[in-house]
VMD Tcl script that draws the C-alpha trace (Angstrom):
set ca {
  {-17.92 198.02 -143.01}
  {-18.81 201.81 -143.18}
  {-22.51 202.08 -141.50}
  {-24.40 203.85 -144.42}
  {-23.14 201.61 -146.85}
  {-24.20 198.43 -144.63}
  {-27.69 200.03 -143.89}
  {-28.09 200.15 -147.79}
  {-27.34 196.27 -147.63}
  {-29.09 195.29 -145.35}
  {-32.20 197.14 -147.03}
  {-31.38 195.82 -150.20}
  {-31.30 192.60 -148.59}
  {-34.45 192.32 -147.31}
  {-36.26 193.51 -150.37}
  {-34.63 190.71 -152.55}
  {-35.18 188.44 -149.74}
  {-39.11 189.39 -149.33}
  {-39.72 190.43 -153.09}
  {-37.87 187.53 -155.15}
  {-37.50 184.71 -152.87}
  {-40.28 184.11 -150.31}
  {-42.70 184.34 -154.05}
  {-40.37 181.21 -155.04}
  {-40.69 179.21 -151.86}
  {-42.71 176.49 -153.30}
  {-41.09 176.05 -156.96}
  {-37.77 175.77 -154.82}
  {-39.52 173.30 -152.31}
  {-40.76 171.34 -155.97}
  {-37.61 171.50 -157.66}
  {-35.40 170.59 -154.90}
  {-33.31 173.62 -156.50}
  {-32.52 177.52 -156.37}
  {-33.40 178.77 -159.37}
  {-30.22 180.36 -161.51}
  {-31.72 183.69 -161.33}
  {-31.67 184.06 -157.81}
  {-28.42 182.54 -157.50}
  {-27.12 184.80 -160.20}
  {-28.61 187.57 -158.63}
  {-27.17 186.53 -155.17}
  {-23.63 186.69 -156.84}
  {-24.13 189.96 -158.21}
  {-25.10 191.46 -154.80}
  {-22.02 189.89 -152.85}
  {-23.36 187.45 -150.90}
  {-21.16 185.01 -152.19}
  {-18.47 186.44 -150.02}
  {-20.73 189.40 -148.21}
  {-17.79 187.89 -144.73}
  {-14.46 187.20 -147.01}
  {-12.11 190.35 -146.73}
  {-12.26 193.88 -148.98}
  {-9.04 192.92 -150.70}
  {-10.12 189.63 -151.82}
  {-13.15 191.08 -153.43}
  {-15.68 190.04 -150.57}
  {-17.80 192.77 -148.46}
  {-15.84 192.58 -145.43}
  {-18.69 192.02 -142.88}
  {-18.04 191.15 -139.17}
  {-20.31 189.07 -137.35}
  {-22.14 191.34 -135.55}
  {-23.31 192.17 -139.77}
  {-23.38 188.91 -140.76}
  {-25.91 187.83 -138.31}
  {-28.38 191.11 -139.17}
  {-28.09 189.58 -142.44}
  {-28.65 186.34 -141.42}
  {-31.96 187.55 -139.51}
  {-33.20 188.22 -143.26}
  {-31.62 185.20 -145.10}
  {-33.78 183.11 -142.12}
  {-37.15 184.33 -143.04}
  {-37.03 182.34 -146.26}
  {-36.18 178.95 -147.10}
  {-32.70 178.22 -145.84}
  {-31.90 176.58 -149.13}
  {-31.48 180.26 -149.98}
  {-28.93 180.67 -147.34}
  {-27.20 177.52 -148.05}
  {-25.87 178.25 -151.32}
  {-23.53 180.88 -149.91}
  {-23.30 179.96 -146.18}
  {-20.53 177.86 -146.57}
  {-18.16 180.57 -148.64}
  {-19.08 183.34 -145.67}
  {-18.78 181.12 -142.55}
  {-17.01 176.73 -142.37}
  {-15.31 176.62 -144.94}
  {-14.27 180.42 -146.25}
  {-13.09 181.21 -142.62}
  {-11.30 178.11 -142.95}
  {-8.71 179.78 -146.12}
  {-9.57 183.32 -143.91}
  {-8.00 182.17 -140.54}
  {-5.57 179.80 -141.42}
  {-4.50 180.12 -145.58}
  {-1.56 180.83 -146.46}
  {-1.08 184.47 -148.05}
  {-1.11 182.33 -151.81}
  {-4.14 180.41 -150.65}
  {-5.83 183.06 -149.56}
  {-5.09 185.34 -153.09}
  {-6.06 182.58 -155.04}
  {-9.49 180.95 -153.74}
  {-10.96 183.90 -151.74}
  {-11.60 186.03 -154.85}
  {-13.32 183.05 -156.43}
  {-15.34 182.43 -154.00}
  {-16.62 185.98 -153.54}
  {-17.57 185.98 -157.01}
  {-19.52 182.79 -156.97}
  {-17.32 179.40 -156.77}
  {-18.61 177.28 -153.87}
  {-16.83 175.95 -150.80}
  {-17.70 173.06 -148.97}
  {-16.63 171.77 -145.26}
  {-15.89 168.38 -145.38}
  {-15.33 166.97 -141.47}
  {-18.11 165.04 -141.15}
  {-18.13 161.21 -141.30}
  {-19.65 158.29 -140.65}
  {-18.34 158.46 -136.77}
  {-16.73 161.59 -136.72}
  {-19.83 164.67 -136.13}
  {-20.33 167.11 -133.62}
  {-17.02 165.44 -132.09}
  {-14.59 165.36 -134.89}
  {-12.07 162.47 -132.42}
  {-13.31 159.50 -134.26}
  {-12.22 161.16 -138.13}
  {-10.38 158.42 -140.40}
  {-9.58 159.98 -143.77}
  {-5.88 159.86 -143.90}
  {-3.46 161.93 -145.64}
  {0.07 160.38 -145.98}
  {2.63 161.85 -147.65}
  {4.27 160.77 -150.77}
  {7.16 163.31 -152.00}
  {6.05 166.94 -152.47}
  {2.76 165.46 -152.69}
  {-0.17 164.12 -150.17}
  {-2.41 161.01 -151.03}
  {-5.77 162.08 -149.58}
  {-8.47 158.32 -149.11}
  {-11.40 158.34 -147.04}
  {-15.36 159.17 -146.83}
  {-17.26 162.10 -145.96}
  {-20.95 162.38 -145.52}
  {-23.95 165.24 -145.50}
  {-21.49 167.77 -146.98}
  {-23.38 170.32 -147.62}
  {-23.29 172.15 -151.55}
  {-21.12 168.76 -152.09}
  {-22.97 168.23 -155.61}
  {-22.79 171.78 -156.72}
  {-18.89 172.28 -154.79}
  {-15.72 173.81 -156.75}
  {-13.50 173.14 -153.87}
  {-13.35 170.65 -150.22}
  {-11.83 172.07 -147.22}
  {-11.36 168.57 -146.33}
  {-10.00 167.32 -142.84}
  {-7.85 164.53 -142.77}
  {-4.94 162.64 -140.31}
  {-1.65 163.18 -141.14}
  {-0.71 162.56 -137.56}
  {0.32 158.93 -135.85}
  {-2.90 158.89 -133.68}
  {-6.09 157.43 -135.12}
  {-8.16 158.82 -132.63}
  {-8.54 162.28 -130.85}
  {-7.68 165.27 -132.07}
  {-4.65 165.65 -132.47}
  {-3.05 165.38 -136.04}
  {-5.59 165.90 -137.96}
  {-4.48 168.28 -140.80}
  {-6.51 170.71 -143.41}
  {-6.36 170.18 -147.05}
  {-7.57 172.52 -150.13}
  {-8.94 169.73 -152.75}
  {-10.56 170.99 -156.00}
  {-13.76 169.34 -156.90}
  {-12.75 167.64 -160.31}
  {-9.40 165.89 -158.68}
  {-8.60 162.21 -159.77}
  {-10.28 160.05 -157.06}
  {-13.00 162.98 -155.60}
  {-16.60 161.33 -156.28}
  {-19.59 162.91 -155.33}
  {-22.73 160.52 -154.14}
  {-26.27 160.99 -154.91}
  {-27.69 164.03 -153.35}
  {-29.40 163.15 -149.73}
  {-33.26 163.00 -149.67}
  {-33.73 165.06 -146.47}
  {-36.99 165.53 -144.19}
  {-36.41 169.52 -144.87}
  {-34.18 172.23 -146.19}
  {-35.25 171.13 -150.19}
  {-32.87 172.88 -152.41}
  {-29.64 172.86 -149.63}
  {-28.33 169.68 -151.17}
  {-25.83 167.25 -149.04}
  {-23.81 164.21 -150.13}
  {-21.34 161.86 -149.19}
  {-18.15 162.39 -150.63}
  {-15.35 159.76 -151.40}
  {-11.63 160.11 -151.49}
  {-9.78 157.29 -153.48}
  {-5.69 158.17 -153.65}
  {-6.48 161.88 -154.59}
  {-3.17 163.37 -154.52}
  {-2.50 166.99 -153.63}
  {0.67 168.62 -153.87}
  {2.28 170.26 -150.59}
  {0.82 173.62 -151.02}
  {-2.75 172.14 -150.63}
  {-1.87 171.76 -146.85}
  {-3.78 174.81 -145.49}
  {-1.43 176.96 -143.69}
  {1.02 174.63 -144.60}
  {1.15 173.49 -141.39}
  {0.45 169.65 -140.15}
  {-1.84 169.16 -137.26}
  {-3.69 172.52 -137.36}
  {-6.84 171.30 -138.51}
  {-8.93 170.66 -135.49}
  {-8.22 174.04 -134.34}
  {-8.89 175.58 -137.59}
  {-12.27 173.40 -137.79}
  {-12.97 174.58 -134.13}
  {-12.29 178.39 -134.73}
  {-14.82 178.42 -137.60}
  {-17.93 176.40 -136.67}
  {-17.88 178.62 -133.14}
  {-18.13 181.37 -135.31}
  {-20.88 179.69 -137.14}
  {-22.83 178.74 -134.41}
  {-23.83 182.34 -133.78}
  {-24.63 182.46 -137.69}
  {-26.92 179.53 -137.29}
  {-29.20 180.86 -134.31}
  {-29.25 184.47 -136.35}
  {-31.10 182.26 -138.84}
  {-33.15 180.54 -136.83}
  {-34.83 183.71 -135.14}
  {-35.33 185.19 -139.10}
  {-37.21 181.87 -139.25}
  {-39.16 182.17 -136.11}
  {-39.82 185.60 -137.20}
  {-41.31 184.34 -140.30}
  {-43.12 181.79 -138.17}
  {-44.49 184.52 -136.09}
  {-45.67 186.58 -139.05}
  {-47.43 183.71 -140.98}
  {-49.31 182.95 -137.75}
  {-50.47 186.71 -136.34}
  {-52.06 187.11 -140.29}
  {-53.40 183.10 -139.93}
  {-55.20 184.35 -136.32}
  {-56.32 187.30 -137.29}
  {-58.00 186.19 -140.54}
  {-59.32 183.09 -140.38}
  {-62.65 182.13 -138.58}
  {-64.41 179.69 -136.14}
  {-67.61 179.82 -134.88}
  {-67.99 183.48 -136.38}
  {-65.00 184.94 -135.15}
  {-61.11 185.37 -135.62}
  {-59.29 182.87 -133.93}
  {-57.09 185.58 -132.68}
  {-59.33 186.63 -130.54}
  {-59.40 183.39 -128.49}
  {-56.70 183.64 -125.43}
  {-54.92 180.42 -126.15}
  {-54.16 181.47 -129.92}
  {-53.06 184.60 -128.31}
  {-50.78 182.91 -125.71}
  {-49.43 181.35 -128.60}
  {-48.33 183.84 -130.38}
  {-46.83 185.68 -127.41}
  {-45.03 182.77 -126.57}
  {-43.42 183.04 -130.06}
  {-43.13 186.52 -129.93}
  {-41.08 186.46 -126.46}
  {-38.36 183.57 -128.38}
  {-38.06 185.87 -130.95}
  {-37.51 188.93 -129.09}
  {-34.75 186.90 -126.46}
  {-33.62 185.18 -129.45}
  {-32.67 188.38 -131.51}
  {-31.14 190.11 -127.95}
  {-29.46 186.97 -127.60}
  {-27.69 186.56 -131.04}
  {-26.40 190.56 -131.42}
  {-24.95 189.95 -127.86}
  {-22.54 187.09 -128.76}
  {-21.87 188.79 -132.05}
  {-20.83 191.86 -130.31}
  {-18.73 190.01 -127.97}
  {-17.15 187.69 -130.36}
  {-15.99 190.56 -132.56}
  {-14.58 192.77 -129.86}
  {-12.84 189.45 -128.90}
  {-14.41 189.40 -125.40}
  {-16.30 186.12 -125.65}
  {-15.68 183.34 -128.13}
  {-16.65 180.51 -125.88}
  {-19.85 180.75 -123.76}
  {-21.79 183.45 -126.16}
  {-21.89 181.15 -129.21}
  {-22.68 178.15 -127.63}
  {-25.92 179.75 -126.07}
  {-27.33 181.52 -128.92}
  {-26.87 178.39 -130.73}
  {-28.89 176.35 -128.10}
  {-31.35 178.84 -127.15}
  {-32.47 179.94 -130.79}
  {-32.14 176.78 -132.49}
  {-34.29 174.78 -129.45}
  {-36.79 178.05 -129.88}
  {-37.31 177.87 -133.85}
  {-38.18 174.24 -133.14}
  {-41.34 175.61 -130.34}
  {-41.96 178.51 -132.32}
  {-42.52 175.97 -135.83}
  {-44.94 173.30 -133.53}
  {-46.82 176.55 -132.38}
  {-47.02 177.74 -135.56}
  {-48.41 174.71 -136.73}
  {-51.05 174.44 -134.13}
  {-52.45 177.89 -134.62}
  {-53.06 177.25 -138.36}
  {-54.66 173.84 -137.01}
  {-55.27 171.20 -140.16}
  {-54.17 173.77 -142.75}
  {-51.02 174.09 -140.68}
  {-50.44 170.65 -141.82}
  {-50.80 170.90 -145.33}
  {-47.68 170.95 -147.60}
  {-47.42 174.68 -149.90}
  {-47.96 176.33 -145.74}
  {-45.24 178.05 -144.85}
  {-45.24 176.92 -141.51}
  {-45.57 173.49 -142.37}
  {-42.26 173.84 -144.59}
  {-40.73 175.81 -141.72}
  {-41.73 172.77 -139.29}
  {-39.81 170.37 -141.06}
  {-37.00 172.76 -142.28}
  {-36.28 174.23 -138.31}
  {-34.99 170.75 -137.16}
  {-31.93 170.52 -138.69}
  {-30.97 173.42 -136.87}
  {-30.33 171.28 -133.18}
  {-28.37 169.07 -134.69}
  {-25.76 170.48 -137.27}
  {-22.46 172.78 -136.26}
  {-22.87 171.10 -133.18}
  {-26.12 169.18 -131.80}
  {-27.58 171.25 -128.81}
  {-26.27 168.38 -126.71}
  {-22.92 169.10 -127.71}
  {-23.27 172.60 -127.01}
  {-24.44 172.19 -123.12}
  {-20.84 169.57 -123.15}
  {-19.23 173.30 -124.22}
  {-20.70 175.48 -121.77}
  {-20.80 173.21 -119.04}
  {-17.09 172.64 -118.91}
  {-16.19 176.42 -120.03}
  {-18.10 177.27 -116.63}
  {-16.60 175.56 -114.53}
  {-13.11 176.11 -115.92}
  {-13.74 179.44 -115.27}
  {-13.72 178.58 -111.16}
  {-10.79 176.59 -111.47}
}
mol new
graphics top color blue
foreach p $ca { graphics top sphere $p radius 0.5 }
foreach p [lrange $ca 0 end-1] q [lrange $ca 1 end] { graphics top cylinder $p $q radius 0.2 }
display resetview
């Protein structure tokens, strides 16, 4: 993307980000929804496909953009985020990486103009580690039969299409033979459960999702290619993880600026509270994730686009930032003391919304599994 023109975006960005949605924070915390002005809004801007290529009507952002971006879409509620996260990162880069050339022309401009994607790999024992995935796909003719369960899908209520993951292979365990499948939302057999009541993130809605006998033809098979799911799956939630910490230092950020205006305004005993030491350790000790965090994330971007790292650099920034939104929301908390507890704070919200982030596209236990072994591979 030319510079000037992604400087403008970014700018643009921010104001819609600062201006329209942080206002809205608490009627989308109340509603459990996005309201369809800022989602039509969002659509207009190209953020429904600000990653998907030029010629498929997206923006055409690289990472290294995408997680600048990101650093704004995390200083709001991620709900905002989540409505479009999937298109840009799982499941678009799914069709981007490993469509076929008539996949690609004929999802990837809906998308970009505001049809939803969702990533459906997740099941009951199949998370972080995909080996234990049982939705089967068996052929029938031309066609596949597609039966089996998914669960916290995210966008699953609000979905036009699953990138679903399913075996086609012998095995029923591991990773080999699992297979990628492009399944519109109103096929015979696709039901969508009751949205999830979640601890945080109100307004990113997740279900389960249920496959009964939906039958696909042959030209649903991404890539149309058996057996090239897992590394398809792989390729884009690496890429994600670097997304993910990008959004949790815009949150910590947010966490950071909510608490320097707490310490320096409110009183005790006659005086700020930011001019007591331990509030100000506090807020330096947010101040330093932040700072790492940000040097972290544009690092591992820059690496994974120039195609120098795509192992170590993503798993890091994924651990370090998501582990440092967690500390910066408990600080954040503490400095605000009681009020910090009190529901319609944004650091309260941002307490319960920030621990998602250790645990999904790969739990931060999963993540030291991936650098651990990539390390010492390296001395092999």
């Amino acid at each position: 993307m030319d510079a000037a023109d992604f400087k403008e975006i970014l700018s643009t960005v921010r104001s819609f980000v600062r201006d329209d949605v942080v206002p809205r924070e608490d009627e989308i915390e109340a509603t459990d929804a996005i309201p369809e002005d800022i989602r039509r809004k969002a659509v207009d801007m190209g953020l429904f496909g600000y990653t998907l290529p030029e010629e498929h009507g997206g923006l055409g952002a690289g990472l290294y953009e995408d997680v600048q971006l990101a650093f704004e879409f995390g200083y709001t509620t991620p709900a905002f985020r989540s409505m479009f996260g999937t298109n840009n990162g799982i499941a678009g880069k799914v069709l981007v990486n490993a469509g076929t050339e008539e996949q690609q022309k004929h999802w990837l401009p809906r998308l970009a103009s505001g049809a939803v994607a969702s990533f459906a790999l997740t099941e009951a024992e199949a998370g972080s580690d995909p080996s234990g995935l049982t939705t089967r796909a068996r052929r029938d003719g031309e066609d596949y039969v597609i039966s089996g369960a998914k669960r916290f899908i995210t966008n699953a209520p609000i979905a036009d299409l699953f990138v679903v993951f399913a075996r086609t292979g012998e095995e029923n365990h591991g990773t080999k033979g699992i297979s990628v499948f492009l399944v519109e939302a109103d096929r015979p057999g696709v039901t969508v459960g009751p949205k999830d009541k979640k601890t945080g993130q109100a307004g990113a809605w997740t279900a389960e999702v249920f496959f009964d006998e939906v039958r696909v033809p042959f030209s649903a098979l991404v890539g149309g290619e058996e057996g090239a799911g897992f590394g398809a799956a792989m390729k884009s939630l690496i890429r994600g993880r670097v997304h993910i910490a990008a959004m949790c230092v815009g949150m910590a950020q947010r966490i950071l600026d909510e608490s320097v205006a707490y310490a320096a305004s409110n009183k005790q005993g006659g005086r700020p509270i930011g001019e007591f030491q331990l509030v100000q350790a506090m807020l330096a000790e947010i101040q330093t994730g932040v700072y790492a965090g940000r040097a972290m994330v544009l690092e591992a971007a820059r690496a994974y686009d120039s195609g120098e790292d795509r192992r170590i650099g993503p798993s890091a920034a994924k651990l370090f930032c998501s582990e440092m939104v967690g500390r910066a929301a408990d600080l954040g908390v503490q400095i605000h003391g009681g009020m910090g507890y009190m529901r319609g704070v944004a650091v309260e919200r941002c307490f319960r919304d920030a621990r998602l982030f250790r645990i999904y596209e790969g739990t931060s236990e999963i993540q030291k599994l991936i650098l651990g072994k990539a390390l010492l591979k390296d001395v092999k």
